[in-house]
N, C-alpha and C positions, 0 to 999 in steps of 0.2 A: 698089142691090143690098144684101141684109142681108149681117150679117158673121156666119160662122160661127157663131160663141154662139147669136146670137138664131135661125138658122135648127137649131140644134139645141133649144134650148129650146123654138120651135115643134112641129118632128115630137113632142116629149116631150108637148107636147098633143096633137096632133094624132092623136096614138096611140091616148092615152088616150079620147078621144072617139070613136074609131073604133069601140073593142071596149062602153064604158059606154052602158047603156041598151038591148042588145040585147035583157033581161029586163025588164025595168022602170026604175028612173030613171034617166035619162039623164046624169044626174050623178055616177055610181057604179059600179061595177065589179062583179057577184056574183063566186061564187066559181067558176059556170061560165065568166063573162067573164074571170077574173083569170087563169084558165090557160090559157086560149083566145092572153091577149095574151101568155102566159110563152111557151106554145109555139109560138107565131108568131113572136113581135121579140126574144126573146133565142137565142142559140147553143145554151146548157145547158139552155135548156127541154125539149126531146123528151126531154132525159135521166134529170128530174125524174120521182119516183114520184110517185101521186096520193097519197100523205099525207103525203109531202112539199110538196107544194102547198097543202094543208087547214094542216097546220102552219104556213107562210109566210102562208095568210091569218087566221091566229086570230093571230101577232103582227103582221099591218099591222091588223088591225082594233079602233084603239084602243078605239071607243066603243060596242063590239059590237054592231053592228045587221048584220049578218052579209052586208054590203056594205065595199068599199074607195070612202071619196070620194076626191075628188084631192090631198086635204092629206095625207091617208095614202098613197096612188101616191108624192107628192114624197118620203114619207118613204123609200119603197123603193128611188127611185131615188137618194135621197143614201147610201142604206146601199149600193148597186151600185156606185156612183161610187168610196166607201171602197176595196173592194175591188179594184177595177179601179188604185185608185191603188197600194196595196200590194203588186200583180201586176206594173204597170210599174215600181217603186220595186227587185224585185228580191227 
């Protein structure tokens, strides 16, 4: 049986490959897919304006080809993490 961590870090992929590649490559996220998965697997996503979303993918997309890979998703979700830490912390 995994242990929690790895079966979290799992769905963290498993997410991402769900939503990348629905447009084209399967190893990337557009920015239709990148709100698709906001508004799906996060709580505050429905919340989200669409240029708040446009905003959130011009800073995940370091190396502007106007896709999120999954080194950039990691980055997003360590900057989530951040916050979710600073929310529990109080």
């Amino acid at each position: 049986m995994a242990c929690p961590l790895d079966q979290a870090i799992g769905l963290l992929v498993v997410i991402f490959h769900q939503y990348a590649g629905k447009e084209g490559d399967k190893n990337s996220l557009s920015k239709r897919e990148l709100k698709e998965l906001i508004q799906k697997e996060l709580t505050i996503g429905p919340h989200l304006q669409d240029a708040e979303i446009a905003r959130l993918m011009e800073d995940l997309d370091q190396n502007k080809d106007q896709e999120v890979n999954f080194q950039e998703y990691v980055t997003f979700l360590g900057g989530l993490a951040m916050i979710y830490n600073e929310v529990l912390k109080g």
